[in-house]
MIDOSE-1310 file (N, C-alpha, C; in nm, 2 decimals, decimal comma, always signed):
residues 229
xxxx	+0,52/-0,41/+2,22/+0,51/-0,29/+2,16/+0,65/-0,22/+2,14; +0,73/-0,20/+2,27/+0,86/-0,19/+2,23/+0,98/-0,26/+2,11; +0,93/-0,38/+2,12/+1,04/-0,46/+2,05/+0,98/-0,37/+1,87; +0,85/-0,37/+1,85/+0,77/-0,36/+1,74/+0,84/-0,21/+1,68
xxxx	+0,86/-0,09/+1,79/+0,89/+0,03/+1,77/+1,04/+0,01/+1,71; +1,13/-0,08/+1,80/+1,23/-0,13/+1,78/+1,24/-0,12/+1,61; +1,20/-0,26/+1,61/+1,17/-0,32/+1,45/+1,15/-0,24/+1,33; +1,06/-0,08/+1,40/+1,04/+0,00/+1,29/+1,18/+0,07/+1,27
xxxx	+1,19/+0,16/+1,33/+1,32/+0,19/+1,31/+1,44/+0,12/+1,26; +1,47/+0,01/+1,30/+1,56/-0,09/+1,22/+1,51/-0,07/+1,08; +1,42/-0,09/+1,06/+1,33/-0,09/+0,93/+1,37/+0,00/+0,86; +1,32/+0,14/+0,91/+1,39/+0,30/+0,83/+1,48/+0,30/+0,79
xxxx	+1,59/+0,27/+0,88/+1,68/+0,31/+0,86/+1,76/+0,22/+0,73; +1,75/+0,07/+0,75/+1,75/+0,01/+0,63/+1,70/+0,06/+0,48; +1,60/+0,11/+0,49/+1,46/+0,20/+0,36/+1,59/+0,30/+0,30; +1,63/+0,35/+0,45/+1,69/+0,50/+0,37/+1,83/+0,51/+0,33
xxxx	+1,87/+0,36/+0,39/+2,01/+0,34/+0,34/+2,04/+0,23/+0,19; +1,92/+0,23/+0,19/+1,86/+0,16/+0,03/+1,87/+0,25/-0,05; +1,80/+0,39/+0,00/+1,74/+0,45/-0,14/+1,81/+0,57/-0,13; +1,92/+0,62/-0,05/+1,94/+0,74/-0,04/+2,11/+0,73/-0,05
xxxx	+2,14/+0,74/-0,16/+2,32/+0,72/-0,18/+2,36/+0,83/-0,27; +2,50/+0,82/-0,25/+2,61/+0,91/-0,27/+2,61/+0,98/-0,37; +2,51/+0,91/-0,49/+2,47/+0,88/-0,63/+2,37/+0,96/-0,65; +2,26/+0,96/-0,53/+2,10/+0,98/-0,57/+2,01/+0,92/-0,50
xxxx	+1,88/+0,91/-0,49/+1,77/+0,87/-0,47/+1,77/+0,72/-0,60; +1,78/+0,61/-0,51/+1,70/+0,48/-0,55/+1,58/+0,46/-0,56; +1,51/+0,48/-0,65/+1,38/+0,45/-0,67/+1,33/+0,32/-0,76; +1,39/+0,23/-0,76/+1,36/+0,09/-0,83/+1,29/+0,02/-0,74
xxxx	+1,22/-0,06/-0,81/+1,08/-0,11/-0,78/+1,14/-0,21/-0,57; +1,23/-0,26/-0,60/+1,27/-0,33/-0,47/+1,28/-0,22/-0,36; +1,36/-0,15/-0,38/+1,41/-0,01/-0,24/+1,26/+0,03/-0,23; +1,16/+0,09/-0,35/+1,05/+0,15/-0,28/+0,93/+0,05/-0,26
xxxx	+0,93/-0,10/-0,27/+0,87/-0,11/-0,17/+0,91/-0,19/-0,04; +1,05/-0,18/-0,02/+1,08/-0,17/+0,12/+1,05/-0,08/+0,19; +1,02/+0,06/+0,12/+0,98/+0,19/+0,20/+0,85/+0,17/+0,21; +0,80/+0,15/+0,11/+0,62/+0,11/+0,14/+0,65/+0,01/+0,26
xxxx	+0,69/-0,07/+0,25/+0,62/-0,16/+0,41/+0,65/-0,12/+0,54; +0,75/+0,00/+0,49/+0,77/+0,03/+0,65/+0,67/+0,15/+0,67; +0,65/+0,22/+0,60/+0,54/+0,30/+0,60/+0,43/+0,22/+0,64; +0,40/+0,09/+0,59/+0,28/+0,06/+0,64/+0,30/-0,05/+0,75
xxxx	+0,38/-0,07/+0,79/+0,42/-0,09/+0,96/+0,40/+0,03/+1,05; +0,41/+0,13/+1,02/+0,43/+0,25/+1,09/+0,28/+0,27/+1,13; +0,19/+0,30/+0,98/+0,02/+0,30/+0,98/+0,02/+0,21/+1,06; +0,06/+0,12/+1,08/-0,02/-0,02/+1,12/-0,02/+0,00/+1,29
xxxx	+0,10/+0,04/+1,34/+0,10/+0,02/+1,44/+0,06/+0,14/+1,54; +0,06/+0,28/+1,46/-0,03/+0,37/+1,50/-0,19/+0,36/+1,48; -0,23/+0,24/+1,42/-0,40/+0,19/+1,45/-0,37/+0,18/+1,53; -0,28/+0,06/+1,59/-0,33/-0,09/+1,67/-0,31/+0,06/+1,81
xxxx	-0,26/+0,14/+1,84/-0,28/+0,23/+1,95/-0,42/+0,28/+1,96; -0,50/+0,26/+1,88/-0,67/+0,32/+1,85/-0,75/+0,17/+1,89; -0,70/+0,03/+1,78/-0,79/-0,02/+1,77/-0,71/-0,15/+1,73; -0,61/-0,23/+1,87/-0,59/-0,34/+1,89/-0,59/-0,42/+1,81
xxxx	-0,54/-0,43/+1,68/-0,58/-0,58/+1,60/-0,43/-0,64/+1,58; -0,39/-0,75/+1,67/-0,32/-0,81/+1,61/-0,31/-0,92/+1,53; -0,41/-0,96/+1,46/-0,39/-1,09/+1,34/-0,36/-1,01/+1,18; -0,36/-0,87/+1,18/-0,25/-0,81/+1,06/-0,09/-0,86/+1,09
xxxx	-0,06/-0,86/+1,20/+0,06/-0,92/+1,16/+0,14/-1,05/+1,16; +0,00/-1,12/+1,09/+0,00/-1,24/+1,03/+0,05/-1,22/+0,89; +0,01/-1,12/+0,84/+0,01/-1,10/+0,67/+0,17/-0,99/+0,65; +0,15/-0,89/+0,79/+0,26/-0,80/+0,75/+0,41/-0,87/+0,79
xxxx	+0,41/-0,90/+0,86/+0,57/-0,98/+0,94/+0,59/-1,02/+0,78; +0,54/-1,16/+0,78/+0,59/-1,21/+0,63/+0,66/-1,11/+0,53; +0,55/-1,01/+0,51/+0,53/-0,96/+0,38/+0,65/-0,86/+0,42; +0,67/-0,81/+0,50/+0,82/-0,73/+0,54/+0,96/-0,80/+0,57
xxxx	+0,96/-0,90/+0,57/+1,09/-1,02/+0,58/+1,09/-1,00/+0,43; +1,04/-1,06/+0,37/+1,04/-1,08/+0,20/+1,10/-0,98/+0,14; +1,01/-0,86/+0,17/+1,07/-0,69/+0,14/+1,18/-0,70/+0,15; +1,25/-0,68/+0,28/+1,39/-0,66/+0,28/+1,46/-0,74/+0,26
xxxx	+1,45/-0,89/+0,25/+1,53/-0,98/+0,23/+1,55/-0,98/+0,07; +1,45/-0,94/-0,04/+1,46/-0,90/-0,21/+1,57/-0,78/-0,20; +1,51/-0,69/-0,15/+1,60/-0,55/-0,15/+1,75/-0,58/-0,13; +1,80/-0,64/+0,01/+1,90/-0,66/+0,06/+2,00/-0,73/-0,08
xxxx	+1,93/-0,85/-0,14/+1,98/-0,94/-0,22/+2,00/-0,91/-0,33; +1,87/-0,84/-0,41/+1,89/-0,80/-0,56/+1,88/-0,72/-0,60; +1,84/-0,58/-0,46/+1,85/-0,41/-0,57/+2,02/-0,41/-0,54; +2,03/-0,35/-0,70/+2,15/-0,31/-0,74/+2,20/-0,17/-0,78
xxxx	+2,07/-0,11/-0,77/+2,13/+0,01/-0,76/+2,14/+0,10/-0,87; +2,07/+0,02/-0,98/+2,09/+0,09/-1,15/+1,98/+0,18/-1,15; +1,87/+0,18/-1,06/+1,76/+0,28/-1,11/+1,78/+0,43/-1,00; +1,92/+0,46/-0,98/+1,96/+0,59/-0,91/+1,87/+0,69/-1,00
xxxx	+1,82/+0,82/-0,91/+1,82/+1,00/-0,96/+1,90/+1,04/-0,91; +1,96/+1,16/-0,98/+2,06/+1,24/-0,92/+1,95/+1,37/-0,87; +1,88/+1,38/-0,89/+1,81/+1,49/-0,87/+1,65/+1,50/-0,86; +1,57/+1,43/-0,79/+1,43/+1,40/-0,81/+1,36/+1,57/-0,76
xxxx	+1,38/+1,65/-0,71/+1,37/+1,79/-0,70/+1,23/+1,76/-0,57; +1,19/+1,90/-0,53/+1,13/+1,89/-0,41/+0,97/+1,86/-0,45; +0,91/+1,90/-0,55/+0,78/+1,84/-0,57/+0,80/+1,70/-0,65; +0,90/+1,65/-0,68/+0,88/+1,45/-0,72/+0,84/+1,42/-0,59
xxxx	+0,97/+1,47/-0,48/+0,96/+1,37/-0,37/+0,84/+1,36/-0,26; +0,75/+1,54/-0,27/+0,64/+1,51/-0,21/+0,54/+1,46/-0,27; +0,57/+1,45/-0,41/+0,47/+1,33/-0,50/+0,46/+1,22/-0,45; +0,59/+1,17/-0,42/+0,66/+0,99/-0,45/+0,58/+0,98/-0,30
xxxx	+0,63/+1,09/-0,21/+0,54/+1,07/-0,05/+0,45/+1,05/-0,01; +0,36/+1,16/-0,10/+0,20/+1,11/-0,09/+0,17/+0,98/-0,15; +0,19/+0,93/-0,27/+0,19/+0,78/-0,32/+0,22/+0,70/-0,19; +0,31/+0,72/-0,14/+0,38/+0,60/-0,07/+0,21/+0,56/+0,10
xxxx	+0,22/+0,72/+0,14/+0,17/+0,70/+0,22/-0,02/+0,66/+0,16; -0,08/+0,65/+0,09/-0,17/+0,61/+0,04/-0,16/+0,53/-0,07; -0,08/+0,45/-0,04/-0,03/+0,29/-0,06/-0,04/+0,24/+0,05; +0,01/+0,31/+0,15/+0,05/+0,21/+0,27/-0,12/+0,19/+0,36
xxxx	-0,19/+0,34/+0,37/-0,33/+0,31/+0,39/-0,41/+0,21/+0,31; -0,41/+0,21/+0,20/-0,51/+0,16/+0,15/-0,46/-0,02/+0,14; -0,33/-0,04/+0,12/-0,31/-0,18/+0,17/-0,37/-0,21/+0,30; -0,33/-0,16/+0,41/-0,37/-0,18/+0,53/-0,53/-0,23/+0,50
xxxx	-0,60/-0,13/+0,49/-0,74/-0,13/+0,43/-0,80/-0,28/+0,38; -0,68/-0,30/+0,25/-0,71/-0,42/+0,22/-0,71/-0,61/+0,31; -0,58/-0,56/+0,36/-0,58/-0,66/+0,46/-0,71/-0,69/+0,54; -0,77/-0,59/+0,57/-0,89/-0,57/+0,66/-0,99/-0,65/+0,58
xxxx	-1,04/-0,63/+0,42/-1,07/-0,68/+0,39/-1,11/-0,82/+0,32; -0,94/-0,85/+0,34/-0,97/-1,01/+0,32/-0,96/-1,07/+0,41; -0,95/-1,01/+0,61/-1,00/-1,08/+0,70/-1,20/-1,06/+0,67; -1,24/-1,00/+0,64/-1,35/-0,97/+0,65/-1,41/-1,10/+0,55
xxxx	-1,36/-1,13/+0,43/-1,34/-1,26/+0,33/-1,34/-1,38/+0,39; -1,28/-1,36/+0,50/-1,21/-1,52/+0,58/-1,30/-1,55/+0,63; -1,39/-1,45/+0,73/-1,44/-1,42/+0,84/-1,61/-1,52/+0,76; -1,65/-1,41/+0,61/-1,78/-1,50/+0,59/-1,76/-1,62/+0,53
xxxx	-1,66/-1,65/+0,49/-1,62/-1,79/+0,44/-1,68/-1,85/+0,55; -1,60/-1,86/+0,65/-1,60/-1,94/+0,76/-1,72/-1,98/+0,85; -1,81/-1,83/+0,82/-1,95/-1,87/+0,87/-2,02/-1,94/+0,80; -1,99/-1,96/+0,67/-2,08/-2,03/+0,56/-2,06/-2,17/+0,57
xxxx	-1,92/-2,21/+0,56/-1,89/-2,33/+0,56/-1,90/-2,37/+0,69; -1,90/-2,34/+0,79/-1,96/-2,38/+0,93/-1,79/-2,43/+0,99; -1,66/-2,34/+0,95/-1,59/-2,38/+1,02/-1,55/-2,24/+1,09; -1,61/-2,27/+1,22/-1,64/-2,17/+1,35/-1,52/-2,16/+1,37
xxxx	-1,41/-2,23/+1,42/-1,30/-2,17/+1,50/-1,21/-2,17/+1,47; -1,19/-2,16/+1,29/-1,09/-2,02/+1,23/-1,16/-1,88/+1,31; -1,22/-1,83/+1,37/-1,32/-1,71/+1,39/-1,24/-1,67/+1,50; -1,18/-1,73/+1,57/-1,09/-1,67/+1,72/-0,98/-1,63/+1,65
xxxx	-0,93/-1,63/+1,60/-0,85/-1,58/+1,53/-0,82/-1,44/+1,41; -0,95/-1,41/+1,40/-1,03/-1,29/+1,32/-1,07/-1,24/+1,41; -1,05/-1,07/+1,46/-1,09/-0,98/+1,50/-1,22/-0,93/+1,48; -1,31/-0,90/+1,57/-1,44/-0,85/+1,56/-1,46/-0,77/+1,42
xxxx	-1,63/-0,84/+1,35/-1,60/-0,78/+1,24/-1,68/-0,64/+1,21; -1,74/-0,58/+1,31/-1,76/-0,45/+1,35/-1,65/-0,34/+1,40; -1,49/-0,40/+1,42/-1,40/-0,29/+1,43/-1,32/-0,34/+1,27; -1,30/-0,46/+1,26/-1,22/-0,43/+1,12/-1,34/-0,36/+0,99
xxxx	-1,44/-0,36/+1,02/-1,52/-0,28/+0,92/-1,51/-0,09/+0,96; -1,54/-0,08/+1,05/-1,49/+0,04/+1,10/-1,38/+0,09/+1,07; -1,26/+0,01/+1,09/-1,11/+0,04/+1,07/-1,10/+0,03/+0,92; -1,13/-0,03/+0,80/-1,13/-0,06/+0,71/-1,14/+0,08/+0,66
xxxx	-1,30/+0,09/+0,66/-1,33/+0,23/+0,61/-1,29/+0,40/+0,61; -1,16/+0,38/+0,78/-1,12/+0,48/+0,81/-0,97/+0,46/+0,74; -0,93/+0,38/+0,66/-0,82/+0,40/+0,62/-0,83/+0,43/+0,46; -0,93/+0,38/+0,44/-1,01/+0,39/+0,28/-1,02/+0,53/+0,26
xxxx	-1,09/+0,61/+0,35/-1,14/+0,74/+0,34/-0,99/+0,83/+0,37; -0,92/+0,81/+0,44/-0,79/+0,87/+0,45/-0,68/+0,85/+0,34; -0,70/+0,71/+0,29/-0,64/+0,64/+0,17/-0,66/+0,74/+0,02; -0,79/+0,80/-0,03/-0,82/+0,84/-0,11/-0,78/+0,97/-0,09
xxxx	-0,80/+1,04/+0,02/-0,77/+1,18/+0,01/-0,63/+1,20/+0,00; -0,51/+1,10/+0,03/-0,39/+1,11/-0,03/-0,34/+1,08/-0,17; -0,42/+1,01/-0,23/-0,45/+0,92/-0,34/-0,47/+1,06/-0,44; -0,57/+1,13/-0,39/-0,61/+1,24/-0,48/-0,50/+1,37/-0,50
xxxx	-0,44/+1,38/-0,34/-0,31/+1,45/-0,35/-0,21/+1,39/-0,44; -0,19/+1,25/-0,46/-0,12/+1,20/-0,52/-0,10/+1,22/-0,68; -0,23/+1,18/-0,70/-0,27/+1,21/-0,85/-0,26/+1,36/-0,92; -0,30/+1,41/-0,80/-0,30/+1,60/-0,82/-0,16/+1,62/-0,87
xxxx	-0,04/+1,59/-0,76/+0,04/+1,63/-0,80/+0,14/+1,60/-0,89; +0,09/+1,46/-0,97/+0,13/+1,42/-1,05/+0,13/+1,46/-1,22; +0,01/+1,49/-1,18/-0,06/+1,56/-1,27/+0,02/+1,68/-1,27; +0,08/+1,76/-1,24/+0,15/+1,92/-1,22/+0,30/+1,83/-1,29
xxxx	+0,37/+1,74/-1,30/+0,49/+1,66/-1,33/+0,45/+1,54/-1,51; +0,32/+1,58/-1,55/+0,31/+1,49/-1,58/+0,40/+1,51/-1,77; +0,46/+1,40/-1,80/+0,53/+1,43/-1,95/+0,46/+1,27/-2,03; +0,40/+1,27/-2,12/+0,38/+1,22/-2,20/+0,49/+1,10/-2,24
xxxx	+0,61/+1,16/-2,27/+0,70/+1,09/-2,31/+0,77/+1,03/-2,24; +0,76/+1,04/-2,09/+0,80/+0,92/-2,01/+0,76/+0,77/-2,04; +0,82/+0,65/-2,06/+0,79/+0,53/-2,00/+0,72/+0,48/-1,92; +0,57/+0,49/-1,99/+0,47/+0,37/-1,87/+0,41/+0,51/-1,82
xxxx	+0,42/+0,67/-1,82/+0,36/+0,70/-1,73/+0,19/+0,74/-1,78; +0,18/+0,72/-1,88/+0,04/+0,73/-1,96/-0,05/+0,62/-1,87; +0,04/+0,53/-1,87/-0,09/+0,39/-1,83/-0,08/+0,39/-1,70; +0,02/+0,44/-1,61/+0,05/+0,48/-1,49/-0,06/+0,57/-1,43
xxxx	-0,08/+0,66/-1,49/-0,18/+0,75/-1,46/-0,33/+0,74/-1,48; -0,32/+0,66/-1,58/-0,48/+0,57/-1,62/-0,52/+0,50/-1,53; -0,46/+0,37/-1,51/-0,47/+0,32/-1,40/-0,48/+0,36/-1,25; -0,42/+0,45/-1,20/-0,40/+0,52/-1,08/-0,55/+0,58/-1,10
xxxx	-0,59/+0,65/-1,15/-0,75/+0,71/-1,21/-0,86/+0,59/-1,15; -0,88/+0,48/-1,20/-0,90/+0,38/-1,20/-0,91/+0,34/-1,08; -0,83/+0,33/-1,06/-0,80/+0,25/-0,88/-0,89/+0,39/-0,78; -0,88/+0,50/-0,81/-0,94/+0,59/-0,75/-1,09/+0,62/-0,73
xxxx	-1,13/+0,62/-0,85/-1,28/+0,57/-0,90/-1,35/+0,45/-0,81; -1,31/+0,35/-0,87/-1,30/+0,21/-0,76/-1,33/+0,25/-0,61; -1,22/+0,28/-0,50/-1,24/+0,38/-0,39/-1,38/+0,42/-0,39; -1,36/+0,55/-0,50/-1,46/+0,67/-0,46/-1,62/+0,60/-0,47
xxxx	-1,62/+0,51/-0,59/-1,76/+0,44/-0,56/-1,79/+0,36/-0,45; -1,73/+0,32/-0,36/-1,73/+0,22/-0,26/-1,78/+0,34/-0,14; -1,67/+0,42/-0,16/-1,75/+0,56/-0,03/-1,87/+0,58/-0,04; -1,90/+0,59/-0,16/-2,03/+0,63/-0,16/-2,17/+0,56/-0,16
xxxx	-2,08/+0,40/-0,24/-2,22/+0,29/-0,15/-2,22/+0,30/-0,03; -2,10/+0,30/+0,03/-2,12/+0,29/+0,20/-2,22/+0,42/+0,28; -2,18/+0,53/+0,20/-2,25/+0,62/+0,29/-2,45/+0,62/+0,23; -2,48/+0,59/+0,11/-2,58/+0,62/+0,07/-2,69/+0,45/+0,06
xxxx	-2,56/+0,32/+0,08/-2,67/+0,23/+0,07/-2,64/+0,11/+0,18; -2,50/+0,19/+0,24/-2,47/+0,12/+0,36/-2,39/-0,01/+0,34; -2,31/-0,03/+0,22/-2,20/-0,17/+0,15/-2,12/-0,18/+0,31; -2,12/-0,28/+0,34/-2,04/-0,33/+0,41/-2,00/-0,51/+0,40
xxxx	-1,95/-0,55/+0,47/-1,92/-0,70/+0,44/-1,85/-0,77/+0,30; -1,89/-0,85/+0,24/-1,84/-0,92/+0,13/-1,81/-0,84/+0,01; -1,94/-0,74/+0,00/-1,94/-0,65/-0,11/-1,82/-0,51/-0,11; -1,85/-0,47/+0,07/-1,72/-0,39/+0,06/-1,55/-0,49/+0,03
xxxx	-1,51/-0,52/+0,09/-1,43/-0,63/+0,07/-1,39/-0,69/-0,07; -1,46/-0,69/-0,16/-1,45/-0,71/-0,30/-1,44/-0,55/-0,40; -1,49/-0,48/-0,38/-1,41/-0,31/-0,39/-1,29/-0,26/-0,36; -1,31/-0,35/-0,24/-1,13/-0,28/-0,20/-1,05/-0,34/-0,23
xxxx	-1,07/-0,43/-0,22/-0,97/-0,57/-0,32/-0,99/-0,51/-0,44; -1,05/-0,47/-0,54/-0,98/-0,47/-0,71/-0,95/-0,32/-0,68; -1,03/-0,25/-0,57/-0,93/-0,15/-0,59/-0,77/-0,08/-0,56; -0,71/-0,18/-0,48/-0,58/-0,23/-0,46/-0,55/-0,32/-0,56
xxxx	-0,56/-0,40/-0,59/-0,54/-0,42/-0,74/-0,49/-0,39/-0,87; -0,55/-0,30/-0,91/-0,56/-0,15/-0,96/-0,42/-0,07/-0,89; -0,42/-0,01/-0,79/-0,30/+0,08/-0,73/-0,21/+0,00/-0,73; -0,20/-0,14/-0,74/-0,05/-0,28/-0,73/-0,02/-0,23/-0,90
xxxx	-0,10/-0,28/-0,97/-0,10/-0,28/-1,10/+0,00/-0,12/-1,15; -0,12/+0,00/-1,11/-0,05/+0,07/-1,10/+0,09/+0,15/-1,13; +0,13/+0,11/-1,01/+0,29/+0,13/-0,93/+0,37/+0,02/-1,01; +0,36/-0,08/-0,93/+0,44/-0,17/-0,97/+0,41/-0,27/-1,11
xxxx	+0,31/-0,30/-1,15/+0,33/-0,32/-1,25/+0,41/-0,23/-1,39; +0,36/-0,17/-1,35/+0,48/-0,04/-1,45/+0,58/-0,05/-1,47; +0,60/-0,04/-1,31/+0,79/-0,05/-1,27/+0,86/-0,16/-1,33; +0,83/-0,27/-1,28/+0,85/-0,42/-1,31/+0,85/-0,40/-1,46
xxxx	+0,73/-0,39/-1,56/+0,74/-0,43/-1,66/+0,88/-0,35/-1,76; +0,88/-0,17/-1,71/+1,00/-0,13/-1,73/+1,11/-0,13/-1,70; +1,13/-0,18/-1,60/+1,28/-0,27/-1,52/+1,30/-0,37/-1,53; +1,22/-0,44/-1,58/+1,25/-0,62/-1,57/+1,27/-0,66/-1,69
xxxx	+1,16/-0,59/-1,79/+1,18/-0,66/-1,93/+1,21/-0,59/-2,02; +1,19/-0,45/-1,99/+1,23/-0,34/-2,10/+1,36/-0,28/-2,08; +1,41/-0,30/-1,95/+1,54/-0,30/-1,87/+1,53/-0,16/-1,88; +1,42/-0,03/-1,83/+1,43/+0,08/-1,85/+1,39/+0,13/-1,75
x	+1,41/+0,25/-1,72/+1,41/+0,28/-1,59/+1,30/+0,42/-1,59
């Protein structure tokens, strides 16, 4: 647990020495999601103090080597602000931290994927290795439900910044909608018809999806091929 606390902070401090220069606020698709994963290392490991799961970082270790090791190599630095002012950045915050929830969420969900695979096809002992699927359903849900209500902050306040004539941010905001919807119907099979298992798991999956697409596909498509920022 120590080494892990360790690890975060190494993490931050990397995030903020990415994105926070002499110049401005880096906000190009690589720096912010280096910050996303440490955000969702941080979520992660203030679960695991509630609710012990360590086969997420099966999926997170990886997926945060990768992060920084892109970042380190190929952000360059061209998508600087000089000025993102104080409601972008509690914008860009709420995004960030319900990203990092509702990924978490998802992971949950495609152990939950692995989990009925494996009972079907009768290969039993992948299953020691998958956490009880009465706390990753539990936990799933508790990050979904916390996921959305930043989600909605998110979109709120975007909505107060929103300009037409930005780049991508029309379809940005469509989709973000979308991905929310998604969410909000899944709350509400769970509370009124009781979705759990395969069916929740397949909700939360396109509904991350949807918030990947979102975010980054935007970004990407305006940074990579439109070379715009």
């Amino acid at each position: 647990m120590i080494l892990s606390v360790l690890a975060l902070l190494v993490h931050g401090g990397f995030a903020s020495f990415t994105i926070v220069t002499d110049s401005g606020a880096n906000i190009g698709v690589l720096p912010m999601g280096a910050l996303m994963m440490w955000v969702i290392n941080g979520l992660y490991l203030l679960s695991f103090l509630r609710r012990p799961v360590t086969s997420l970082s099966v999926f997170l270790f990886p997926l945060t080597a990768l992060s920084i090791g892109f970042t380190w190599w190929l952000s360059d630095g061209s998508r600087i602000r000089d000025n993102l002012g104080f409601g972008l950045t509690v914008h860009i915050a709420l995004s960030v931290v319900a990203y990092g929830l509702l990924t978490l969420a998802t992971l949950q969900a495609l152990f939950v994927a692995v989990a009925d695979r494996s009972l079907k096809t009768g290969a039993i002992g992948i299953m020691r290795f998958v956490p009880p699927l009465q706390a990753i359903d539990a936990m799933m849900f508790e990050q979904i439900a916390l996921g959305i209500i930043f989600l909605t902050l998110s979109i709120g306040s975007g909505l107060i910044y929103f300009d037409a004539s930005v780049p991508g941010l029309i379809h940005h905001t469509f989709i973000s909608v979308a991905a929310w919807a998604v969410f909000a119907v899944l709350l509400v099979g769970r509370q009124q018809w009781g979705w759990r298992g395969v069916i929740a798991s397949r909700w939360t999956v396109a509904g991350f999806l949807l918030l990947a697409l979102a975010y980054f596909g935007s970004k990407i498509m305006l940074e990579v091929f439109l070379d715009r920022s």
